[in-house]
SETI-835759 format. One record per residue: residue number from 1; chain; residue in three letters; z, x, y of N, C-alpha, C in turn. Coordinates in steps of 0.02 Angstrom, whole numbers. Last residue first. Layout:
BEGIN
 seq mol type    nzz    nxx    nyy   cazz   caxx   cayy    czz    cxx    cyy
 NUM   A  Ala      Z      X      Y      Z      X      Y      Z      X      Y
...
//
This chain:
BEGIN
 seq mol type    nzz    nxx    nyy   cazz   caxx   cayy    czz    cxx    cyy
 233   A  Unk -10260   5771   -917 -10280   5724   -967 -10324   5772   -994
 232   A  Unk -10184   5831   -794 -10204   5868   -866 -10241   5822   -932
 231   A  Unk -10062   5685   -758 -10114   5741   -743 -10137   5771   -806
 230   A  Unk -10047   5520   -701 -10020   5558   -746 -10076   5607   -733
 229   A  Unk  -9948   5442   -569  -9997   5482   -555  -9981   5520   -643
 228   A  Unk  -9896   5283   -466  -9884   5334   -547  -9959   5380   -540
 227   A  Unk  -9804   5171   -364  -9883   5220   -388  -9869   5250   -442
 226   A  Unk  -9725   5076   -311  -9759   5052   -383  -9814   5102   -387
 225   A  Unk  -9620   5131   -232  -9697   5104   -209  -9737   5074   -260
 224   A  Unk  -9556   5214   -302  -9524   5145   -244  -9580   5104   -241
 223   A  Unk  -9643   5245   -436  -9583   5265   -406  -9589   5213   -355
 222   A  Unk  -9676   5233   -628  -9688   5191   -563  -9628   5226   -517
 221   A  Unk  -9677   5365   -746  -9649   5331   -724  -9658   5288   -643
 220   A  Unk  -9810   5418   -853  -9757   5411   -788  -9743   5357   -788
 219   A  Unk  -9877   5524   -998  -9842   5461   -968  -9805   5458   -887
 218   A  Unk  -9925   5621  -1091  -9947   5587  -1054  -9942   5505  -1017
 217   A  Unk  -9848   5685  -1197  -9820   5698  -1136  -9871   5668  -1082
 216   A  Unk  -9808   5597  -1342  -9856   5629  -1303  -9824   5639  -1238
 215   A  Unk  -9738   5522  -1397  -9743   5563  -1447  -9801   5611  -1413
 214   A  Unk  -9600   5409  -1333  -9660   5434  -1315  -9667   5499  -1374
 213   A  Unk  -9519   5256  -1299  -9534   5317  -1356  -9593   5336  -1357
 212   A  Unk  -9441   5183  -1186  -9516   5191  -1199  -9517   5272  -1255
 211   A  Unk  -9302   5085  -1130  -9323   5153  -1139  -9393   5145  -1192
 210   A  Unk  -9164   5027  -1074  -9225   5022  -1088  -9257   5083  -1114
 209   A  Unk  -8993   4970  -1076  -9030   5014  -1030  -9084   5007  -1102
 208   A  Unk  -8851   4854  -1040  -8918   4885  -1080  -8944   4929  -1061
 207   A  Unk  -8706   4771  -1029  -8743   4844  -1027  -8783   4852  -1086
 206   A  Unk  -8667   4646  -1058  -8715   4641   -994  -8751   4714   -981
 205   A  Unk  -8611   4636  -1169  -8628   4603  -1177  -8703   4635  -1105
 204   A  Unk  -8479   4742  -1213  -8505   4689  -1137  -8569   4702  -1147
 203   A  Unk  -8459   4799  -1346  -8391   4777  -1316  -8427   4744  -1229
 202   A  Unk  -8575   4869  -1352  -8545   4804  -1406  -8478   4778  -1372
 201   A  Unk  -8704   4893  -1258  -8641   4889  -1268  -8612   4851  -1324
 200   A  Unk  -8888   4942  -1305  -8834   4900  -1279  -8767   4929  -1285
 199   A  Unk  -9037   5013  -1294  -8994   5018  -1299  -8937   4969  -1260
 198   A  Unk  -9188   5006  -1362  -9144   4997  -1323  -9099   4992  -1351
 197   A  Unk  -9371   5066  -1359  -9293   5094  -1386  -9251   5062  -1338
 196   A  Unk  -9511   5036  -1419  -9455   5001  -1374  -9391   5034  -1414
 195   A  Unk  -9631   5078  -1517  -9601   5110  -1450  -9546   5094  -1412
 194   A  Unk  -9672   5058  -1696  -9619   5052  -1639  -9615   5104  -1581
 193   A  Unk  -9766   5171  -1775  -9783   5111  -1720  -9747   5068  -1680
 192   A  Unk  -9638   5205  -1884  -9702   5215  -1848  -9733   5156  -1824
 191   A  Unk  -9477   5185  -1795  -9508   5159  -1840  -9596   5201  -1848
 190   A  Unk  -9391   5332  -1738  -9418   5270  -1726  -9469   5264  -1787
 189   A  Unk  -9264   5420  -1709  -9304   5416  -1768  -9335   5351  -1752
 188   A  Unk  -9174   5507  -1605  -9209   5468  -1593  -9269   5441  -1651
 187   A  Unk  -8997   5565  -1629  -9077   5569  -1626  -9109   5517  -1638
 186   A  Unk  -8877   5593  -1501  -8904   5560  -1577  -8965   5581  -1560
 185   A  Unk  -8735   5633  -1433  -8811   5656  -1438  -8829   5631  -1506
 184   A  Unk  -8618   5612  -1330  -8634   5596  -1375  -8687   5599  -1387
 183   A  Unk  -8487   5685  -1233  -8550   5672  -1226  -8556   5661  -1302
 182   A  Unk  -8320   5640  -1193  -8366   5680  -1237  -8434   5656  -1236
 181   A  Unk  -8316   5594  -1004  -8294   5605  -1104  -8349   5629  -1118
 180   A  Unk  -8289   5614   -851  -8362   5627   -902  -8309   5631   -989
 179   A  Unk  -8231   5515   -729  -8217   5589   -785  -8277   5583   -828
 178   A  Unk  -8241   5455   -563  -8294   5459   -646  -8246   5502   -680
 177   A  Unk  -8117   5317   -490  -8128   5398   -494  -8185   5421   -573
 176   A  Unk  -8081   5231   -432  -8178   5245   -430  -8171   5310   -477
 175   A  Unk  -7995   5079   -455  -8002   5164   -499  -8071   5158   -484
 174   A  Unk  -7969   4959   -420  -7970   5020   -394  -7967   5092   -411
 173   A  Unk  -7938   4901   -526  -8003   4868   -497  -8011   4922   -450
 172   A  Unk  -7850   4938   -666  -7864   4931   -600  -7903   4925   -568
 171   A  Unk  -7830   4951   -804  -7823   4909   -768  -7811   4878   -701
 170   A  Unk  -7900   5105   -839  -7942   5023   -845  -7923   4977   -810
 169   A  Unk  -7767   5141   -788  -7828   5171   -766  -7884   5107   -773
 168   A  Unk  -7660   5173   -879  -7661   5122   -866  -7721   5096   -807
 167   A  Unk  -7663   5312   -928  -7701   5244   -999  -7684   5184   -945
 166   A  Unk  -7779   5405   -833  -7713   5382   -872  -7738   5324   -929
 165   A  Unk  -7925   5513   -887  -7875   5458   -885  -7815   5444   -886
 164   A  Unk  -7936   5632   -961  -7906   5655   -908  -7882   5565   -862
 163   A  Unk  -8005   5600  -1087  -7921   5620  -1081  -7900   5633  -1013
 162   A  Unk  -8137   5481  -1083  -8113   5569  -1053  -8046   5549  -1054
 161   A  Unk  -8174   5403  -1191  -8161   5393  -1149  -8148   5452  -1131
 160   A  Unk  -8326   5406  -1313  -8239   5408  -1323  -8229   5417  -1229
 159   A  Unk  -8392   5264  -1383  -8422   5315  -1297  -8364   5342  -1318
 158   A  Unk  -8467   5240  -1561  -8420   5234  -1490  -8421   5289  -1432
 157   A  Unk  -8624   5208  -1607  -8561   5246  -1612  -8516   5228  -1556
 156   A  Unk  -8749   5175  -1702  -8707   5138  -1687  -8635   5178  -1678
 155   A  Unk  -8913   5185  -1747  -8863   5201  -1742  -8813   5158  -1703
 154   A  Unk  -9030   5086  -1738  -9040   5155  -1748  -9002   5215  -1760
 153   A  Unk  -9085   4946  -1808  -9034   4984  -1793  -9048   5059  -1779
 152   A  Unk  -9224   4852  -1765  -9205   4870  -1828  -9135   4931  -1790
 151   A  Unk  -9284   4673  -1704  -9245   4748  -1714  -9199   4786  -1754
 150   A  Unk  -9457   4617  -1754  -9371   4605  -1740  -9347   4681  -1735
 149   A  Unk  -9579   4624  -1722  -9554   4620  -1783  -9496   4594  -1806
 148   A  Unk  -9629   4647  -1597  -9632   4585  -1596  -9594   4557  -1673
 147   A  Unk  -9477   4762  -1590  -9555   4763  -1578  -9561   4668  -1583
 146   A  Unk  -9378   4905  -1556  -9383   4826  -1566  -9456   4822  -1561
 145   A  Unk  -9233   4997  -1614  -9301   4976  -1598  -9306   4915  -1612
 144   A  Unk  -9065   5011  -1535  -9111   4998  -1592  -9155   5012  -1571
 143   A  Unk  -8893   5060  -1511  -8942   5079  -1506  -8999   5056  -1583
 142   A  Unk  -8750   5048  -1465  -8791   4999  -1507  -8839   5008  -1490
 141   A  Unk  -8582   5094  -1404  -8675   5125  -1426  -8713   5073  -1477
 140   A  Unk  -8478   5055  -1320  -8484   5067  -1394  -8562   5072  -1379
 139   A  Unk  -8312   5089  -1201  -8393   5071  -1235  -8418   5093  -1287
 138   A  Unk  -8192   5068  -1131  -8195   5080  -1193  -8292   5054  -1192
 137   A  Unk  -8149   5136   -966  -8156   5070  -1026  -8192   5112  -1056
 136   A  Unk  -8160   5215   -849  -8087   5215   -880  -8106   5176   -938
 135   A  Unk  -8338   5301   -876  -8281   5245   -841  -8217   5251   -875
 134   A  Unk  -8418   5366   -920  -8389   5397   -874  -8343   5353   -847
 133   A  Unk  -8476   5418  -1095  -8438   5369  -1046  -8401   5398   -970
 132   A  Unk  -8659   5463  -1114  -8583   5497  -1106  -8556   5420  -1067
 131   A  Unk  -8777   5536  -1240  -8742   5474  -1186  -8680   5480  -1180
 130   A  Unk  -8942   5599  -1261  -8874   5621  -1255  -8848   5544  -1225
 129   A  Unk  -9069   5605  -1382  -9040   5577  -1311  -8957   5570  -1318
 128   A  Unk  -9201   5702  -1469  -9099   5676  -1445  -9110   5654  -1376
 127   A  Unk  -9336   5660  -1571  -9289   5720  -1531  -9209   5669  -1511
 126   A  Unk  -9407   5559  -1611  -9383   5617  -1662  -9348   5669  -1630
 125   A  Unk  -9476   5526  -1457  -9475   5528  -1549  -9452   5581  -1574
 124   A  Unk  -9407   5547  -1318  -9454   5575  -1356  -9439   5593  -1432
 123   A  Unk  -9387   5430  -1181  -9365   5447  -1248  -9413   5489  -1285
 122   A  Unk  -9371   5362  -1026  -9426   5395  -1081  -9393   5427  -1116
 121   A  Unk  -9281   5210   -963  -9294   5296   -973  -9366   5305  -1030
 120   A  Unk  -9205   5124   -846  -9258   5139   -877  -9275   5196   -905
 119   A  Unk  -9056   5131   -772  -9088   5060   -838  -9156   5079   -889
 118   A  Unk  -8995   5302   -808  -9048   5236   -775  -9023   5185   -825
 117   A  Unk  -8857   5189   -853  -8884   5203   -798  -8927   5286   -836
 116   A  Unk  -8769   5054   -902  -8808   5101   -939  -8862   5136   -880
 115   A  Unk  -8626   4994   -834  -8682   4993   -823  -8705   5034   -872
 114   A  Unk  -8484   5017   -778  -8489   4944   -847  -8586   4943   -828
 113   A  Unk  -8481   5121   -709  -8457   5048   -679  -8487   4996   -717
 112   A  Unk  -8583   5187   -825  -8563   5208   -753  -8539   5148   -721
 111   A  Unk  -8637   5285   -948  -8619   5226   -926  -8563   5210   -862
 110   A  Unk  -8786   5371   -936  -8703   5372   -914  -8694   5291   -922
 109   A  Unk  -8891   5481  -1019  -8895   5394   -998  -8818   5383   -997
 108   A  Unk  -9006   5578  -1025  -8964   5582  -1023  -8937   5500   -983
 107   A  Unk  -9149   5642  -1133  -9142   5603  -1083  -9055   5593  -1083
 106   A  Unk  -9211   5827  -1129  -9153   5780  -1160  -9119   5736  -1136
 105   A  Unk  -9334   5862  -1034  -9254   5869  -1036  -9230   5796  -1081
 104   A  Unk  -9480   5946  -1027  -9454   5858  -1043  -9377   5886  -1055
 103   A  Unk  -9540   6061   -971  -9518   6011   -946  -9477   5941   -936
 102   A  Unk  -9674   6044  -1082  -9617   6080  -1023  -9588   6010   -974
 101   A  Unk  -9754   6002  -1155  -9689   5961  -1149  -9649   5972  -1121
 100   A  Unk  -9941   6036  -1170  -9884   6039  -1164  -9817   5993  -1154
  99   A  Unk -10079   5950  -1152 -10054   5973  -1095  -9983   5994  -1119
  98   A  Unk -10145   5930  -1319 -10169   5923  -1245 -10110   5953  -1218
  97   A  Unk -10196   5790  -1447 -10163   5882  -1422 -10184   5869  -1339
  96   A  Unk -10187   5653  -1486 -10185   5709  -1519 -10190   5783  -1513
  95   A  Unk -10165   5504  -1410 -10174   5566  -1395 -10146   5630  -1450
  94   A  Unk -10115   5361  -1423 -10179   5405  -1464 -10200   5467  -1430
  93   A  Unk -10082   5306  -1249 -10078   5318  -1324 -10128   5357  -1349
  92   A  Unk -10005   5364  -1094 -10098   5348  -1136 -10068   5361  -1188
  91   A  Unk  -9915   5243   -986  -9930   5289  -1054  -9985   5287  -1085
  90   A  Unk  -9781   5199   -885  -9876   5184   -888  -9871   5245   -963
  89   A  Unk  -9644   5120   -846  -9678   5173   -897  -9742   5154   -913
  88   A  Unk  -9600   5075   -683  -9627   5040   -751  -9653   5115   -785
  87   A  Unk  -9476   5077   -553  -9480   5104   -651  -9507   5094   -694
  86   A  Unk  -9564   4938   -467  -9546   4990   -475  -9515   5029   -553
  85   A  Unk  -9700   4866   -424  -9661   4856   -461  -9643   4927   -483
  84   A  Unk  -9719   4800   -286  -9722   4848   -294  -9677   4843   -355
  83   A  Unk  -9741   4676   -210  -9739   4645   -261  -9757   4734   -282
  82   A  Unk  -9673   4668    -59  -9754   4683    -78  -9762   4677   -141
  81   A  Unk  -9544   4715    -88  -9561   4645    -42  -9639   4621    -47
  80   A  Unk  -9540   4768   -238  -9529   4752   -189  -9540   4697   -131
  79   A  Unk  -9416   4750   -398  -9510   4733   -378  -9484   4728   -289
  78   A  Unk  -9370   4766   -550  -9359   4794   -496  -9435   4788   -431
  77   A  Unk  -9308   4685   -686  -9363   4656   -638  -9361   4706   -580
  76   A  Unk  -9188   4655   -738  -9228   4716   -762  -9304   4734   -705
  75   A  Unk  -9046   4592   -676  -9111   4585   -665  -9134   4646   -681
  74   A  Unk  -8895   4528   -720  -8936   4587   -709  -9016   4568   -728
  73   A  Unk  -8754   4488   -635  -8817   4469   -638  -8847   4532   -640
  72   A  Unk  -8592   4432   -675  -8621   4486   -667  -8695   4467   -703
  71   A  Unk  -8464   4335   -602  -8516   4329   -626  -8587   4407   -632
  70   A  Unk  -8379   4308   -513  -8369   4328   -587  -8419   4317   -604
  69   A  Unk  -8428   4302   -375  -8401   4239   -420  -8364   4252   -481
  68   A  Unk  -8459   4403   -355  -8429   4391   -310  -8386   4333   -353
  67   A  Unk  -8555   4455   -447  -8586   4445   -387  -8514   4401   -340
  66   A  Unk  -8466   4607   -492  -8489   4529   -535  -8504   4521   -438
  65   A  Unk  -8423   4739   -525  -8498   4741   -509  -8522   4658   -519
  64   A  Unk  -8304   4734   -538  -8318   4749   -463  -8372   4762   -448
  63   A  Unk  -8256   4694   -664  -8263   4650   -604  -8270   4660   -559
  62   A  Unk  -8228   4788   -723  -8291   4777   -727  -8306   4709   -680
  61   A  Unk  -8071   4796   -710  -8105   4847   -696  -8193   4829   -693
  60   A  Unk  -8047   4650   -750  -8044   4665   -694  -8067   4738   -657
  59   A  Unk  -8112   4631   -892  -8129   4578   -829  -8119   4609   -753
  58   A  Unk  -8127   4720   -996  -8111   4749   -968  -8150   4727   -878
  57   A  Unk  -8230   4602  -1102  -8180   4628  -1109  -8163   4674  -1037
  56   A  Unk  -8278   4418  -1068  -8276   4482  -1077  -8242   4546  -1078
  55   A  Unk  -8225   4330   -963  -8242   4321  -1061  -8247   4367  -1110
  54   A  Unk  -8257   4351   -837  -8193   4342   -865  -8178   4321   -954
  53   A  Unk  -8388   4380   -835  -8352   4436   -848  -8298   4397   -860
  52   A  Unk  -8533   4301   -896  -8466   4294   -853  -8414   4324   -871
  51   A  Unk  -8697   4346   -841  -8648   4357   -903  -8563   4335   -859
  50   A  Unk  -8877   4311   -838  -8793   4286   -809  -8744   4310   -857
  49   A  Unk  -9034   4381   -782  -8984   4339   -824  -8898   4350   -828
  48   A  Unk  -9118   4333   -668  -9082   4373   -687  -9056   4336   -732
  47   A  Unk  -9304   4241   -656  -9224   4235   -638  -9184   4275   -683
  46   A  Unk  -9424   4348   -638  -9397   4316   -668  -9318   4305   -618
  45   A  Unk  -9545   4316   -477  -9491   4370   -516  -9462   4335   -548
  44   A  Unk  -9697   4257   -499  -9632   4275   -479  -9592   4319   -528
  43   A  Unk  -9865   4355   -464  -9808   4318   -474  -9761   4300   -472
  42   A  Unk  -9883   4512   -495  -9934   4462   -488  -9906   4390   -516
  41   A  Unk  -9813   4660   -473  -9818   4608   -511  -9842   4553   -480
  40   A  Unk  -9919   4819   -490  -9876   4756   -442  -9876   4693   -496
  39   A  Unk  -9955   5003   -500  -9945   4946   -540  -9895   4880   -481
  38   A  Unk -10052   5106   -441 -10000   5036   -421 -10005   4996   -462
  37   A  Unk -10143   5250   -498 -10134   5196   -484 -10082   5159   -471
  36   A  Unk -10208   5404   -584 -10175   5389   -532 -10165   5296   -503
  35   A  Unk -10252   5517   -686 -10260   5447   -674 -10185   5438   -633
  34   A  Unk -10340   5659   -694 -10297   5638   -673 -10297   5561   -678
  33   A  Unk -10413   5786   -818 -10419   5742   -772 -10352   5718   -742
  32   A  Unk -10402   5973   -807 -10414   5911   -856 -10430   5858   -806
  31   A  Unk -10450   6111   -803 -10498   6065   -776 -10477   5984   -796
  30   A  Unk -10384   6178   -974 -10419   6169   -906 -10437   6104   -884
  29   A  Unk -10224   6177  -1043 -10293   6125  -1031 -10308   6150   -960
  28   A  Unk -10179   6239  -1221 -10187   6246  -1152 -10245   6188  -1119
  27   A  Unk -10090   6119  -1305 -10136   6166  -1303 -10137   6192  -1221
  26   A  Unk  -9990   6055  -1438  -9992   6083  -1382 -10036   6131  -1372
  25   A  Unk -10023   5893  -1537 -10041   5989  -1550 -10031   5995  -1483
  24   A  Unk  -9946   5788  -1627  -9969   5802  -1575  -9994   5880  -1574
  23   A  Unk  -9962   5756  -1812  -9924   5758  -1755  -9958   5806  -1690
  22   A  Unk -10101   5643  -1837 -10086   5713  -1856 -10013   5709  -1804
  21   A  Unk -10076   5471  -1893 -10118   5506  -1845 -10086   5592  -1860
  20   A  Unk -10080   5294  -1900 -10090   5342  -1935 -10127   5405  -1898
  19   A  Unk -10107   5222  -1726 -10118   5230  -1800 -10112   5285  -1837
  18   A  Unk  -9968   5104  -1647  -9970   5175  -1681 -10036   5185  -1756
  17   A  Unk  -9984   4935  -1608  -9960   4994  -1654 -10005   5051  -1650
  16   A  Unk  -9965   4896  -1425 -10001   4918  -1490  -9961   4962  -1545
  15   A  Unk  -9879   4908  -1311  -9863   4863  -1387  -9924   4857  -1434
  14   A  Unk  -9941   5009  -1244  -9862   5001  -1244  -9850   4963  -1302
  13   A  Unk -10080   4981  -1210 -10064   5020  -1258  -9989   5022  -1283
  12   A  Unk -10064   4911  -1073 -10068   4866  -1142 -10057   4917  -1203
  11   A  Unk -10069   4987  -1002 -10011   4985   -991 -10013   4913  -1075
  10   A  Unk -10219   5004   -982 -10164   5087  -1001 -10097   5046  -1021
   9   A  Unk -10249   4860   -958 -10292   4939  -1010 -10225   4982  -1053
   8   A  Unk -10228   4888   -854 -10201   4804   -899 -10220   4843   -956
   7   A  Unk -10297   4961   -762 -10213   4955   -766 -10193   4933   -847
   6   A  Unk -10423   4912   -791 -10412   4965   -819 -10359   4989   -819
   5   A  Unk -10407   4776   -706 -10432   4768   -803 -10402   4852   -833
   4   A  Unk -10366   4809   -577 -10340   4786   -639 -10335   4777   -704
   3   A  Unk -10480   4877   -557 -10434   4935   -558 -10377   4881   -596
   2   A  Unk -10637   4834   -656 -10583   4835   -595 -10522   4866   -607
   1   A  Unk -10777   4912   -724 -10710   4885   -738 -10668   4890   -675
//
């Protein structure tokens, strides 16, 4: 098998369903194995998609991420000059005990200059992901799963803004300054056999961020270079 077919392999498990299975067992692991590889995209890059901030709510504070025009372009697509495709979540499914979870921190996702930052994260079933507003504007949480099924809700709350704002703070294109509001921690209950957790804005349209529901600790993440290395298999 070529190092493509056995890429196309690991990274196809992502939209398979889930089968009926024990919950994971943490064990000790000698000697385990390693899988190591570049994921690249083979092709073009999609065209970004377009949102026009003056339609949208908080035009002139969130108007300092629009490409110049009013216009705010976000491309999920992160790929280099070499077709290095960067933040992709590689993952071995069907894994039923093995290497521990040290390590995994309660994913944490800012909304940061009308953004959901990272864009890309790993989520772990049935546990919490925290989310905090750090901008002067108002953002709202619309968090689902999605599969080829359609998407089902997972919650739905508001960012509350930090008090250390003035109130006239949104309406300036020159406010850098972050405050952190109240952090917000939900839990993560996914369908069985749903993995796609995303998350939007209800008040702009253009903040999403991504995320891969994992029930195993055998996963990485692609870094600049498009490599990923998972260990202890």
């Amino acid at each position: 098998m070529n190092k493509r077919s056995l890429l196309a392999g690991v990274l196809g498990t992502l939209l398979m369903s889930a089968a009926s299975a024990p919950a994971y067992e943490e064990i000790a692991v000698t000697d385990g194995g390693t899988l190591t590889g570049t994921v690249v995209l083979d092709g073009r890059i999609p065209m970004p998609k377009g949102y026009n901030l003056t339609t949208l709510p908080d035009a002139i504070y969130c108007g300092r991420i629009s490409d110049g025009r009013g216009w705010r372009l976000l491309q999920p697509f992160q790929v280099g000059t070499g077709g290095e495709f960067r933040d992709i979540v590689v993952y071995i499914d069907h894994i039923e005990k093995g290497k521990s979870f040290t390590g995994f921190k309660t994913p944490r996702i800012e909304a940061k200059d009308c953004r959901f930052l990272p864009f890309i994260n790993v989520v772990r079933d049935q546990h919490e992901v925290a989310v905090v507003n750090m901008d002067p504007a108002m953002h709202d949480i619309q968090a689902y799963e999605t599969s080829h099924l359609g998407p089902r809700v997972l919650f739905n709350v508001p960012l509350p803004i930090s008090p250390r704002y003035p109130k006239e703070a949104n309406l300036s294109a020159h406010f850098y300054k972050h405050y952190e509001g109240t952090p917000m921690t939900q839990t993560v209950n996914m369908t069985k056999g749903r993995r796609v957790f995303l998350m939007q804005c209800g008040f702009h349209a253009y903040m999403e961020s991504w995320a891969l529901a994992i029930d195993n600790p055998y996963y990485a993440m692609t870094d600049k270079d498009g490599r990923f290395e998972i260990t202890d298999i």
